[in-house]
C-alpha positions in Angstrom: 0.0 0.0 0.0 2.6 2.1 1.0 4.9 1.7 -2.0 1.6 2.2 -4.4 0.6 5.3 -3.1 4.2 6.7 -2.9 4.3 5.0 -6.7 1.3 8.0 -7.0 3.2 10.9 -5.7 5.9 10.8 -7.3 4.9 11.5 -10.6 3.0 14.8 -9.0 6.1 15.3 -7.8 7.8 15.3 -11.1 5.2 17.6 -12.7 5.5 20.0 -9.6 9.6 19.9 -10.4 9.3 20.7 -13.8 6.5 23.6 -13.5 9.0 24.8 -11.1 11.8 24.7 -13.2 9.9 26.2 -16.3 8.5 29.1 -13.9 12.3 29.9 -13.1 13.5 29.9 -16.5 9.8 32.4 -17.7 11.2 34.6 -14.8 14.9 34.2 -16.4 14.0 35.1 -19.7 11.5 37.6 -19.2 14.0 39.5 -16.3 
């Protein structure tokens, strides 16, 4: 159970990472 849910997070997690990374490199560009 544990390993399925954490099987569901990390892929949020991922998604979060890259939104993230692609808010840093709008701010980047647009700075």
């Amino acid at each position: 159970d544990k390993a399925s849910s954490k099987n569901v997070l990390h892929p949020n997690n991922v998604s979060r990472r890259k939104s993230r990374l692609a808010k840093k490199l709008a701010s980047l560009t647009t700075s």
